[in-house]
C-alpha positions in Angstrom: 26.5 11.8 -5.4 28.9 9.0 -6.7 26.8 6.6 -4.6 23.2 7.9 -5.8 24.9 7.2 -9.6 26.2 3.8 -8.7 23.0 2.7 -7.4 21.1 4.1 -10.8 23.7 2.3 -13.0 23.1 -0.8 -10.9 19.3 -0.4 -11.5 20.0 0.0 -15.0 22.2 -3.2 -15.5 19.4 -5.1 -13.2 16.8 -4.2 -15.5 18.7 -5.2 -18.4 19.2 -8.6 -16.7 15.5 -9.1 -16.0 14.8 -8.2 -19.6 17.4 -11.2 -20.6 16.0 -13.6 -17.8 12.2 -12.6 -19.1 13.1 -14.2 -22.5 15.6 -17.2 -21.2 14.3 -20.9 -21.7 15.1 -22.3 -18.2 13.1 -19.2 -16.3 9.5 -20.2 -14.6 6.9 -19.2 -16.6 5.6 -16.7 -12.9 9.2 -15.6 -13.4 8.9 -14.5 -16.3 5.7 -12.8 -16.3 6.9 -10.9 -13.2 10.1 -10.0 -14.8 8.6 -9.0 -18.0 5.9 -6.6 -16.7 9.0 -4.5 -14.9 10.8 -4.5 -18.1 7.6 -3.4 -19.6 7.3 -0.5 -17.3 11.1 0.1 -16.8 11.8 0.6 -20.8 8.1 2.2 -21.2 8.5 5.5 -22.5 5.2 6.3 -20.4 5.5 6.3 -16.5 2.4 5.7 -14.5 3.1 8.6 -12.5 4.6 11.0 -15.0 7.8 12.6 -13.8 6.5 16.5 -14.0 4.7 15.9 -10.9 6.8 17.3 -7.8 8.0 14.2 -6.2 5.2 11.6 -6.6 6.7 11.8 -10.6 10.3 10.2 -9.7 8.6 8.0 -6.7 7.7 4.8 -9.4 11.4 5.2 -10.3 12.6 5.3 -6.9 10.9 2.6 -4.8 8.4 0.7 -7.2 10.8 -0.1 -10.0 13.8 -1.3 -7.7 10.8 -3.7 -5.8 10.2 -5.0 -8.9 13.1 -5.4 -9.8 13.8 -7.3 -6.4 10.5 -9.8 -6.5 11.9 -11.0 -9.6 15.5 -11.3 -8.8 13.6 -13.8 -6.1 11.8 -15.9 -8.5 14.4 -16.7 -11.3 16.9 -19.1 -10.2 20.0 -18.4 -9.4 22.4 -20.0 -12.2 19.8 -18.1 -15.0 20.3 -14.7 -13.2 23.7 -15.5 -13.5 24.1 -16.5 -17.2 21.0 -13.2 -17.7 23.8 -10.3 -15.7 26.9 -11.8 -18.0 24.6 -11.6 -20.9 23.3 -8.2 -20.2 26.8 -6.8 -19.1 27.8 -7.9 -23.0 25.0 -6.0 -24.7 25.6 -2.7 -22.1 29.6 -3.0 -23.5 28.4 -3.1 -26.8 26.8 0.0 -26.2 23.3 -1.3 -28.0 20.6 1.2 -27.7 18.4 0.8 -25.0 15.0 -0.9 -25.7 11.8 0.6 -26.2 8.7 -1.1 -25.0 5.6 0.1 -26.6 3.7 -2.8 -25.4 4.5 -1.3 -21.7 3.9 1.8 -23.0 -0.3 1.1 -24.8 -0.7 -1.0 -20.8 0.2 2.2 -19.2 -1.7 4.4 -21.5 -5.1 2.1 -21.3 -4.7 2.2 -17.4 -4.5 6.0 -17.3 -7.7 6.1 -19.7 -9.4 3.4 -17.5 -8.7 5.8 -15.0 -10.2 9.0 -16.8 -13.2 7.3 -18.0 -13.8 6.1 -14.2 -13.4 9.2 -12.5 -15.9 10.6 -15.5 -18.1 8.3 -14.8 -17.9 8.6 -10.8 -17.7 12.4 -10.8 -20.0 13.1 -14.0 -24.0 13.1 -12.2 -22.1 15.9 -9.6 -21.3 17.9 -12.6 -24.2 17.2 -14.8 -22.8 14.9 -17.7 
């Protein structure tokens, strides 16, 4: 169990660093597209597979977040993921409240109502609409 909350708090701080490394000067503008879109997600208050379905709800947390995480961790260079982790280590100390994205939050929402409308439109001539 201590290992399952090690990695999570891990996660957590790697997020935090890719939010830091999304908004540092010296970051590639790929990089920092990349990172921001996983902070986008990661601090979403909307998952793209909501958590109240039995298993598929946690998998986005469990395998596609730490991914992301990963590719991005790849594309920043080394010394700025370096000054981004000190950084975000700081702000965790300080206890600051975690960040909200509602920008990641209206994306997720307009691809689940992309969705909706598509299946409508697929599925409505077999139902009569």
């Amino acid at each position: 169990m201590s290992r399952i909350r090690e990695w999570a708090s891990r996660l957590k701080r790697e997020t935090a660093t890719m939010w830091f490394c999304a908004r540092h000067p010296r970051t590639p503008l790929a990089a920092k597209l990349f990172a921001a879109a996983v902070v986008l997600y990661a601090f979403s208050p909307i998952d793209l597979i909501p958590d109240f379905i039995p298993v598929l709800g946690y998998l986005d947390d469990l395998v596609l977040l730490p991914i992301g995480v990963w590719l991005a961790l790849k594309l920043v260079p080394p010394d700025v993921i370096e000054e981004c982790r000190q950084e975000a280590a700081r702000w965790m100390e300080d206890k600051r409240p975690r960040p909200r994205s509602y920008a990641g939050a209206a994306i997720i929402l307009a691809l689940w109502l992309g969705a909706l409308w598509l299946a409508w439109r697929w599925t409505g001539p077999w139902f009569g609409f």
